[in-house]
Biopython code that builds the backbone (N, CA, C, O; Angstrom):
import numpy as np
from Bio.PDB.StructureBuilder import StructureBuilder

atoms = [
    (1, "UNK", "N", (0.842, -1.172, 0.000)),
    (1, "UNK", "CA", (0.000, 0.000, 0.000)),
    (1, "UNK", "C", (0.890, 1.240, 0.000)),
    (1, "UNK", "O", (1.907, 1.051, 0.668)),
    (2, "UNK", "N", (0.810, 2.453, -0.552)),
    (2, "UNK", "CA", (0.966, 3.386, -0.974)),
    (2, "UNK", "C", (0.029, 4.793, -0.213)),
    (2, "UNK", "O", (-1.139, 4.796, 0.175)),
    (3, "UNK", "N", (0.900, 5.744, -0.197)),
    (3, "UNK", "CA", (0.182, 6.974, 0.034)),
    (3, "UNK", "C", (-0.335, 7.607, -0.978)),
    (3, "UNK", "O", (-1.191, 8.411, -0.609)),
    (4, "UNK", "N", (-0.142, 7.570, -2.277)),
    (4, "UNK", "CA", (-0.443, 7.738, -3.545)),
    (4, "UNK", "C", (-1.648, 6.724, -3.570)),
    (4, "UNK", "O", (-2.679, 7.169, -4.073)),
    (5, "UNK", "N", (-1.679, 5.271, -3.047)),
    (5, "UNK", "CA", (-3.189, 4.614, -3.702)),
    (5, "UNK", "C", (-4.118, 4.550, -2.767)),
    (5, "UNK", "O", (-5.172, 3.951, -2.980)),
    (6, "UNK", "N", (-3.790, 5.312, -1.310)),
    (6, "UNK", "CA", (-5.128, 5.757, -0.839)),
    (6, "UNK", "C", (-5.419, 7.071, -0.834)),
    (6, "UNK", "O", (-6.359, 7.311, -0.076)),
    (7, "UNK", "N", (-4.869, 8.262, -1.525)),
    (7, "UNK", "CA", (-4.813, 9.532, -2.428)),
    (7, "UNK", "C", (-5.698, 9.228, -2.983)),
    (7, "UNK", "O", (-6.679, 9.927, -2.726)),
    (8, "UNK", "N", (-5.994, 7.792, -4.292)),
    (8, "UNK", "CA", (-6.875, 7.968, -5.360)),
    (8, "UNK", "C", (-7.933, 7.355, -4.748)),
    (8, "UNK", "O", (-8.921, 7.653, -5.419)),
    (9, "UNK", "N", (-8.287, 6.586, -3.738)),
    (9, "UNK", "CA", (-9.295, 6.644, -2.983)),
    (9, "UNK", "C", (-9.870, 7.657, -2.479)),
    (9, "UNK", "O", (-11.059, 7.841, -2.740)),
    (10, "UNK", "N", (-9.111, 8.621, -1.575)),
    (10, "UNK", "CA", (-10.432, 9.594, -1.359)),
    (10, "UNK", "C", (-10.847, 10.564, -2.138)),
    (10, "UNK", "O", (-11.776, 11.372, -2.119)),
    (11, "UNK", "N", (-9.525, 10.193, -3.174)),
    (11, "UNK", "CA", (-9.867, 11.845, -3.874)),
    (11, "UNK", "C", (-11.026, 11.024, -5.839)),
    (11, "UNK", "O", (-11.296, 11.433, -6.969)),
    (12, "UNK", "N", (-11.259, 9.711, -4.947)),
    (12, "UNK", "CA", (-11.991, 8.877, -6.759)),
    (12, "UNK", "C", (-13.229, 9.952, -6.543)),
    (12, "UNK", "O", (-13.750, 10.484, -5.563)),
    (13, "UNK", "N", (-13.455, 9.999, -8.204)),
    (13, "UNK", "CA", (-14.840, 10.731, -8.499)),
    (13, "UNK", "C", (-15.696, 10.048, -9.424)),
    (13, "UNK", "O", (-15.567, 10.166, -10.643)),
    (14, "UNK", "N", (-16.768, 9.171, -8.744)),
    (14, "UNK", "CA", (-17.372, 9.358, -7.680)),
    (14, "UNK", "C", (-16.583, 8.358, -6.860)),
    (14, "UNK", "O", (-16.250, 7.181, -6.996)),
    (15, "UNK", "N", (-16.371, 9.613, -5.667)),
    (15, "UNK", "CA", (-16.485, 9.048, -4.256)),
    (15, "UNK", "C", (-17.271, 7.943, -3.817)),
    (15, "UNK", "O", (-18.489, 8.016, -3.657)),
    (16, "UNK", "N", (-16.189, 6.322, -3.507)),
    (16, "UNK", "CA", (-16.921, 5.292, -2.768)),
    (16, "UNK", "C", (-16.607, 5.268, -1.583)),
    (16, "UNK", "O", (-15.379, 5.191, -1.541)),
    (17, "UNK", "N", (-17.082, 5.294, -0.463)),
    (17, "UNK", "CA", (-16.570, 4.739, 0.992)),
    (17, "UNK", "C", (-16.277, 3.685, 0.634)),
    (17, "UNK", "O", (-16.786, 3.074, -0.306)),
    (18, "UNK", "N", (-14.740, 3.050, 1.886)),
    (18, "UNK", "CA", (-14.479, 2.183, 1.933)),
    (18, "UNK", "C", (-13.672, 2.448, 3.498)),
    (18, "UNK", "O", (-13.405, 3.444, 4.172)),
    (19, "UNK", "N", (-13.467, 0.995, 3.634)),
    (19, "UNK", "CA", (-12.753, 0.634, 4.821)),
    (19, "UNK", "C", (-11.311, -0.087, 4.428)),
    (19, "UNK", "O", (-10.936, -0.955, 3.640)),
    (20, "UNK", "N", (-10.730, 0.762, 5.415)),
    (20, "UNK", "CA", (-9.048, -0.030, 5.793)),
    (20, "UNK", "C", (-9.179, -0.900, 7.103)),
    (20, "UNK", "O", (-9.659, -0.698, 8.219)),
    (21, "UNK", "N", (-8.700, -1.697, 6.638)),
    (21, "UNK", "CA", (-8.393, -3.138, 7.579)),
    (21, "UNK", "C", (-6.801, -2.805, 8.050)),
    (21, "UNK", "O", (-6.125, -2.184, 7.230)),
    (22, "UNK", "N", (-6.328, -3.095, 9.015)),
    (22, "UNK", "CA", (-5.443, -2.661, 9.820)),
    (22, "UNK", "C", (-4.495, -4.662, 9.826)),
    (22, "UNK", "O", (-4.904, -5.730, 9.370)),
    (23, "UNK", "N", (-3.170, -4.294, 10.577)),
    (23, "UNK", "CA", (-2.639, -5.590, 10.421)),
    (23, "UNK", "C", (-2.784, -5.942, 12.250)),
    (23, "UNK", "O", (-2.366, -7.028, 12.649)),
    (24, "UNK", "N", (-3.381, -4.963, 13.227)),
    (24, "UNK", "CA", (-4.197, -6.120, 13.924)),
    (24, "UNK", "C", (-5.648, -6.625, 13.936)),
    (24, "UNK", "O", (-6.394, -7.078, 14.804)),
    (25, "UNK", "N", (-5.698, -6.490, 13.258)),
    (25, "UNK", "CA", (-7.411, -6.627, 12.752)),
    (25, "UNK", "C", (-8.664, -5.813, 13.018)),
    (25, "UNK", "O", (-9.795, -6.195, 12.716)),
    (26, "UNK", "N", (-8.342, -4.522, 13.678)),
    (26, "UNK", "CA", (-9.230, -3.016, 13.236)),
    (26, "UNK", "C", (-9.649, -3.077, 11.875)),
    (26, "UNK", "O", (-8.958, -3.436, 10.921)),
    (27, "UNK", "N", (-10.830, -2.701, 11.862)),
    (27, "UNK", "CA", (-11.274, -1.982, 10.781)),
    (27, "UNK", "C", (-11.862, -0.854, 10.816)),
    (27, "UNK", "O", (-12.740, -0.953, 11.673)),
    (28, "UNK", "N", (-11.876, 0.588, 10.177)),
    (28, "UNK", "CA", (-11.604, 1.467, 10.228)),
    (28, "UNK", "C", (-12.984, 2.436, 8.562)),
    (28, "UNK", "O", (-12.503, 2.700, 7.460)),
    (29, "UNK", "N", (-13.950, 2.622, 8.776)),
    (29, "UNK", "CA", (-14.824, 2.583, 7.451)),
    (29, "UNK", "C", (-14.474, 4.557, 7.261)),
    (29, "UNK", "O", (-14.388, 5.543, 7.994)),
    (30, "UNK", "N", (-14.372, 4.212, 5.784)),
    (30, "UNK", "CA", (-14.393, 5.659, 5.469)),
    (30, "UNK", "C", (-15.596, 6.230, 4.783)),
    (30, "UNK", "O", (-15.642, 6.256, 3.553)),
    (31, "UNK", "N", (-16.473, 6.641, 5.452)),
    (31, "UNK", "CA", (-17.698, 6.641, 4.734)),
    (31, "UNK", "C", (-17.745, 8.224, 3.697)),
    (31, "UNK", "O", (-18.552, 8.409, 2.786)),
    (32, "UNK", "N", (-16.830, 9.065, 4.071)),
    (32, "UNK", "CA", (-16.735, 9.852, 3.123)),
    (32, "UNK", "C", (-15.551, 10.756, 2.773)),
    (32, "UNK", "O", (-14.754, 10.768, 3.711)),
    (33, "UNK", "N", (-15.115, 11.613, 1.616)),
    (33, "UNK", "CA", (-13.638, 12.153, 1.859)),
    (33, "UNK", "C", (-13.577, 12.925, 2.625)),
    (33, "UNK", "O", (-12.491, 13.481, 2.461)),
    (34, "UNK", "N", (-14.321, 13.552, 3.791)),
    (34, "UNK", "CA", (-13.804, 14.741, 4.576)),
    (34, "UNK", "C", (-13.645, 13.819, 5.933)),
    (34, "UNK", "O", (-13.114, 14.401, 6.879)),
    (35, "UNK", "N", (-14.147, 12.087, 6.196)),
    (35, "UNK", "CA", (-13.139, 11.687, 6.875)),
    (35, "UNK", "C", (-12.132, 11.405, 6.943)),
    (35, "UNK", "O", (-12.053, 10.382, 7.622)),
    (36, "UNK", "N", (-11.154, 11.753, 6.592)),
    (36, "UNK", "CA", (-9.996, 11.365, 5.610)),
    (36, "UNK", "C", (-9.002, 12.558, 5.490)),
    (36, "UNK", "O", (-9.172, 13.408, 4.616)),
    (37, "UNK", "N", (-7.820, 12.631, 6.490)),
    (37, "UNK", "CA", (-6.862, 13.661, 6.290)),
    (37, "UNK", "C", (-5.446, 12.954, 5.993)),
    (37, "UNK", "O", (-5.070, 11.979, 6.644)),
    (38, "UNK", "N", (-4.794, 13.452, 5.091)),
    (38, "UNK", "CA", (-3.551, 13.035, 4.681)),
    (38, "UNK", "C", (-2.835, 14.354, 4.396)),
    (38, "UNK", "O", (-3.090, 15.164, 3.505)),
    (39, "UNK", "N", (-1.548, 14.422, 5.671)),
    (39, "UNK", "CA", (-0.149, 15.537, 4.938)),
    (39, "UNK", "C", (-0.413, 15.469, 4.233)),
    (39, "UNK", "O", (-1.166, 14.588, 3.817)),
    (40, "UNK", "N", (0.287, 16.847, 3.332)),
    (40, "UNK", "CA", (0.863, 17.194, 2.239)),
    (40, "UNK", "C", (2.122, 16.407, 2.240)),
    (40, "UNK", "O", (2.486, 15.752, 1.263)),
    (41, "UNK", "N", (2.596, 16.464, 3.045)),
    (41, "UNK", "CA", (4.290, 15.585, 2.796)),
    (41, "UNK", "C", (4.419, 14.758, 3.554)),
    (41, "UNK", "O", (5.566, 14.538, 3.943)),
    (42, "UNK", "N", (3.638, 14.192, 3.926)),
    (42, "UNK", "CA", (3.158, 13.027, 4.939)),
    (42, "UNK", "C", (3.737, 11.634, 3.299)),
    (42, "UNK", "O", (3.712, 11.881, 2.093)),
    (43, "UNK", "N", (3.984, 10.876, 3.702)),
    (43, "UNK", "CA", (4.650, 9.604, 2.912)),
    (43, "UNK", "C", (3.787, 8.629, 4.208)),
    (43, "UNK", "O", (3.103, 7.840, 3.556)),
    (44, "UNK", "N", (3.619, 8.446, 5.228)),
    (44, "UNK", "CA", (3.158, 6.906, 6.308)),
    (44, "UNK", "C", (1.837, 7.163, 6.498)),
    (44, "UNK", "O", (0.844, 6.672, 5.961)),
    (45, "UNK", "N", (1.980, 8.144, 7.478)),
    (45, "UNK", "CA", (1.176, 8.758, 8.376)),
    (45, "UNK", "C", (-0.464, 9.321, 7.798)),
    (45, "UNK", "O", (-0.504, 10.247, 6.988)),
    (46, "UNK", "N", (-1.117, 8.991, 8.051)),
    (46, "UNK", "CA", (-2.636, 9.908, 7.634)),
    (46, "UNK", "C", (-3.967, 9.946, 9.363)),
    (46, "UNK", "O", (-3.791, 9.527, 10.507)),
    (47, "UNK", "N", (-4.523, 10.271, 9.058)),
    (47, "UNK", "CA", (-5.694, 10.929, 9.983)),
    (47, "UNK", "C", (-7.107, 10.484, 9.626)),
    (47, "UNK", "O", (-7.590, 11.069, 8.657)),
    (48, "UNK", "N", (-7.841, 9.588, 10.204)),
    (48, "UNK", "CA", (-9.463, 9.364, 9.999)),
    (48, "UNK", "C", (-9.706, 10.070, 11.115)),
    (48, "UNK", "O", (-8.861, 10.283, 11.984)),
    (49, "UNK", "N", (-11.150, 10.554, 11.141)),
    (49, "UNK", "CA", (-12.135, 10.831, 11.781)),
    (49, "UNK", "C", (-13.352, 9.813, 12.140)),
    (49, "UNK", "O", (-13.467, 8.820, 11.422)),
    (50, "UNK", "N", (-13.946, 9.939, 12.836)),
    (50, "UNK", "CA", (-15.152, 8.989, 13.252)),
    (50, "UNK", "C", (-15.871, 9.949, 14.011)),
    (50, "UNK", "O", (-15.281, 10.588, 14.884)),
    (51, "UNK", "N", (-17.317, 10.160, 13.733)),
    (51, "UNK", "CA", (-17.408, 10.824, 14.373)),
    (51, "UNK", "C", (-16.717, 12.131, 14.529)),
    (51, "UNK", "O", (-15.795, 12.518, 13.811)),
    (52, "UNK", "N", (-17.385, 12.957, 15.802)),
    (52, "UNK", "CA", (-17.114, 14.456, 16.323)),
    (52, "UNK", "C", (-16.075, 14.082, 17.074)),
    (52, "UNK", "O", (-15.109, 14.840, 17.162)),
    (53, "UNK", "N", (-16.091, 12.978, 17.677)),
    (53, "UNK", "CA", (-15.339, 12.952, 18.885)),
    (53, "UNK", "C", (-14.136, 11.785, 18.720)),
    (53, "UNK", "O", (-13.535, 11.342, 19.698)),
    (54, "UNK", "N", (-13.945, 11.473, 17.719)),
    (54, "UNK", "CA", (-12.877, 10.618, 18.303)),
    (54, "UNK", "C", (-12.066, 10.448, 16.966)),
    (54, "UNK", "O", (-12.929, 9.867, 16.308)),
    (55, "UNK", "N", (-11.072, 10.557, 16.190)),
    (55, "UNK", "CA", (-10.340, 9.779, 15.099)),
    (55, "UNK", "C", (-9.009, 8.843, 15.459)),
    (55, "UNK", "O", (-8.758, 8.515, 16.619)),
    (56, "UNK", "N", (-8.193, 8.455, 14.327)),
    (56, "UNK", "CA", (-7.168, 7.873, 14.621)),
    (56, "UNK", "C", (-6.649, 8.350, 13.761)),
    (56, "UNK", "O", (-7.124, 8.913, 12.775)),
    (57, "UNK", "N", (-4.716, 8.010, 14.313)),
    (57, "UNK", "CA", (-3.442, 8.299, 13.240)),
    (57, "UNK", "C", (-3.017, 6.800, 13.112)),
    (57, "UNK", "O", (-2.528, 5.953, 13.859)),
    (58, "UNK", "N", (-3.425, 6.870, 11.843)),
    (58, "UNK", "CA", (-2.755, 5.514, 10.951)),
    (58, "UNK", "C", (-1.344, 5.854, 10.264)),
    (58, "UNK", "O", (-0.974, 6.726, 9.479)),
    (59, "UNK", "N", (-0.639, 4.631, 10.997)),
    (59, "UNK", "CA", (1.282, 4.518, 9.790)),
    (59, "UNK", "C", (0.406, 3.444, 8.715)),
    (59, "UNK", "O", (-0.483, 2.608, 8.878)),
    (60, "UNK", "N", (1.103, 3.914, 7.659)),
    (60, "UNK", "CA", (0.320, 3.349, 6.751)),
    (60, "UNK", "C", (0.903, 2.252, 6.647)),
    (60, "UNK", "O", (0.090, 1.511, 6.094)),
    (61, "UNK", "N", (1.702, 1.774, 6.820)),
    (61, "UNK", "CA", (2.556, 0.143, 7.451)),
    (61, "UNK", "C", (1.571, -0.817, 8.115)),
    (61, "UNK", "O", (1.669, -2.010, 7.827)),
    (62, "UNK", "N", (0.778, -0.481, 8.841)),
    (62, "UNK", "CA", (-0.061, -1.357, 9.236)),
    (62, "UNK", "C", (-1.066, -1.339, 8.656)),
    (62, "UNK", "O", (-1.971, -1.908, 9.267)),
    (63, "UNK", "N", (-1.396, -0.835, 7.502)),
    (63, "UNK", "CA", (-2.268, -1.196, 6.673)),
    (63, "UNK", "C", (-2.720, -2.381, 5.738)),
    (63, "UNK", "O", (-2.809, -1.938, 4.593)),
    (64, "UNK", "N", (-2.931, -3.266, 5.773)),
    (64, "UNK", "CA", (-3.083, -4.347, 5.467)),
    (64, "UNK", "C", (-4.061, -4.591, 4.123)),
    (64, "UNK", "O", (-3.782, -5.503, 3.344)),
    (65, "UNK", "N", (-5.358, -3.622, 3.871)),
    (65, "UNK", "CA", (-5.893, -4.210, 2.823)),
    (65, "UNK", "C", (-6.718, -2.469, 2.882)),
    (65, "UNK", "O", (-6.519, -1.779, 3.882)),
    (66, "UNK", "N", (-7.617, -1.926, 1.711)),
    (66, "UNK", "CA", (-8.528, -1.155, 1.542)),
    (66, "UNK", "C", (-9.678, -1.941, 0.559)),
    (66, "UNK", "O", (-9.530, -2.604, -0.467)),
    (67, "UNK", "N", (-10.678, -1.632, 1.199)),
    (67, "UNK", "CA", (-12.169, -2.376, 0.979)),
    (67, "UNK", "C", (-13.123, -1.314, 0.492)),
    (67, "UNK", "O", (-13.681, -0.580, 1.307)),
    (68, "UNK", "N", (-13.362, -1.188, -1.007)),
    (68, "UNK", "CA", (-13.953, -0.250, -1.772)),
    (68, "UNK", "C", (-15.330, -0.806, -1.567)),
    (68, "UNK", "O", (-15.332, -2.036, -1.533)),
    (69, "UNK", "N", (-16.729, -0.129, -1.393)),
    (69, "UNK", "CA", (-18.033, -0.056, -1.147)),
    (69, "UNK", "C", (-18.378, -0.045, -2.333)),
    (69, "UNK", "O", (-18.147, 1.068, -2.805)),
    (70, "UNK", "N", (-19.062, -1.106, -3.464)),
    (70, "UNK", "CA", (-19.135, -1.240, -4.934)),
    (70, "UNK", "C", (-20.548, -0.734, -5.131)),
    (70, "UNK", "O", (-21.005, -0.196, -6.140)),
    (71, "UNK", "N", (-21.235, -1.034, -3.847)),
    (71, "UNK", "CA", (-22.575, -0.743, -4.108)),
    (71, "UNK", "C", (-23.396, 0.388, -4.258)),
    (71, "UNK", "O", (-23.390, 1.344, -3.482)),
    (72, "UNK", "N", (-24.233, 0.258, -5.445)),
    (72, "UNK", "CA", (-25.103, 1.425, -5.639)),
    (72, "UNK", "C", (-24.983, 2.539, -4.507)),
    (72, "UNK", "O", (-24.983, 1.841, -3.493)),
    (73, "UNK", "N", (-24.858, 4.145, -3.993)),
    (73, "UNK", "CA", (-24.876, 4.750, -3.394)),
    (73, "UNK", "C", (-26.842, 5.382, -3.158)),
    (73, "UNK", "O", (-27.692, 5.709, -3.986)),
    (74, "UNK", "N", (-26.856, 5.308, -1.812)),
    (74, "UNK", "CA", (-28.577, 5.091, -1.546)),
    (74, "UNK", "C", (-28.295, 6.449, -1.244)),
    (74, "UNK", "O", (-27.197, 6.913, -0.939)),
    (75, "UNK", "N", (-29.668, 7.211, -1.383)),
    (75, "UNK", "CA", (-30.156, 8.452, -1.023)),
    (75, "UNK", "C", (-30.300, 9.564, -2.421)),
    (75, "UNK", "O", (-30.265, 10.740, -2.060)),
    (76, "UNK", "N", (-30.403, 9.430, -3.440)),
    (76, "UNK", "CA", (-29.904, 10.371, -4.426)),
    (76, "UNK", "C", (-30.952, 11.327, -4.788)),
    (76, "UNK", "O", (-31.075, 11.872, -5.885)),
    (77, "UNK", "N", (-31.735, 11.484, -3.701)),
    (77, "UNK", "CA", (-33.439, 12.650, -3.928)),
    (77, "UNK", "C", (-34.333, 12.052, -4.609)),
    (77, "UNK", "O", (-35.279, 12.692, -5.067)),
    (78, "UNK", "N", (-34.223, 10.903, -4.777)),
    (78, "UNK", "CA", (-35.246, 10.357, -5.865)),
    (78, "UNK", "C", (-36.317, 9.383, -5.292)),
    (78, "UNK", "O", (-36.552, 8.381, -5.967)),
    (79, "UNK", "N", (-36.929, 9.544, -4.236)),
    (79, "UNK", "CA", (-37.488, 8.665, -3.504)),
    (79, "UNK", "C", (-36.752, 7.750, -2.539)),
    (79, "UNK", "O", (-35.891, 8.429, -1.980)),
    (80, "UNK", "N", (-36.737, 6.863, -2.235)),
    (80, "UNK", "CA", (-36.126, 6.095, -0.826)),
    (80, "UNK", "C", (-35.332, 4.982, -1.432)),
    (80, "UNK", "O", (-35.439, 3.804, -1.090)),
    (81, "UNK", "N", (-34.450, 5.483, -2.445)),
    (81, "UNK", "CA", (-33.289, 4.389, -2.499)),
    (81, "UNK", "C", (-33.444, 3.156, -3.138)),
    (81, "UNK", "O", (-32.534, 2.489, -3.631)),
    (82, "UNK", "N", (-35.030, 2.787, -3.099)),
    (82, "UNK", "CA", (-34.666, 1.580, -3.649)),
    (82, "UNK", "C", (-35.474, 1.258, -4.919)),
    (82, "UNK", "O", (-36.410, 1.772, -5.531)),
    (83, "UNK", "N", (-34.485, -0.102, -5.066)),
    (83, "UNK", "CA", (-35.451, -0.620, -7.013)),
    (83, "UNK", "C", (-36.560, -0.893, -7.390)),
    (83, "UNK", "O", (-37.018, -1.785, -6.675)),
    (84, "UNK", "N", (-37.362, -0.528, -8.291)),
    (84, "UNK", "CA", (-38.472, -0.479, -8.024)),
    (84, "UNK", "C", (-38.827, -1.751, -9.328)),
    (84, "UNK", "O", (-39.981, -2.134, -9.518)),
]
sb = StructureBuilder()
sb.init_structure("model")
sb.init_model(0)
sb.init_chain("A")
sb.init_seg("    ")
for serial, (resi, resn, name, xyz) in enumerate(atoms, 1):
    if name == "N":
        sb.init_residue(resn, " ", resi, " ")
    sb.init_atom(name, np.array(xyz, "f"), 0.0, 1.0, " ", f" {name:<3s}", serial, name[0])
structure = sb.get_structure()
């Protein structure tokens, strides 16, 4: 894993949430890009949020896998999301 290939994760258009899996077995969901802080010259290191109250600093060394959300995105003003 790369700081560059979770770059094109938060910054994909369209934006999918996904979750990083950690190498002790945390998992960690990014449900959107403004949870999601990464230096500018940061190379390891990045910043989730959860919530108001609480985030974490991830070395990106213990990153173990990123888990892209493939599925249809629900809510788009068009009635309640689902197939009709």
């Amino acid at each position: 894993m790369t700081i560059e290939k979770l770059r094109q994760f938060a910054e994909a258009d369209p934006f999918r949430p996904f979750t990083i899996s950690l190498a002790d077995g945390r998992r960690i969901r990014v449900p959107e890009p403004g949870c999601l802080w990464i230096p500018p010259r940061s190379e390891r290191t990045f910043f989730v949020a959860e919530g108001e109250a609480q985030g974490y600093t991830i070395d990106l060394l213990l990153v173990s896998s990123l888990d892209v959300d493939l599925r249809p995105r629900r809510g788009n003003g068009r009635g309640n999301g689902r197939k009709h």
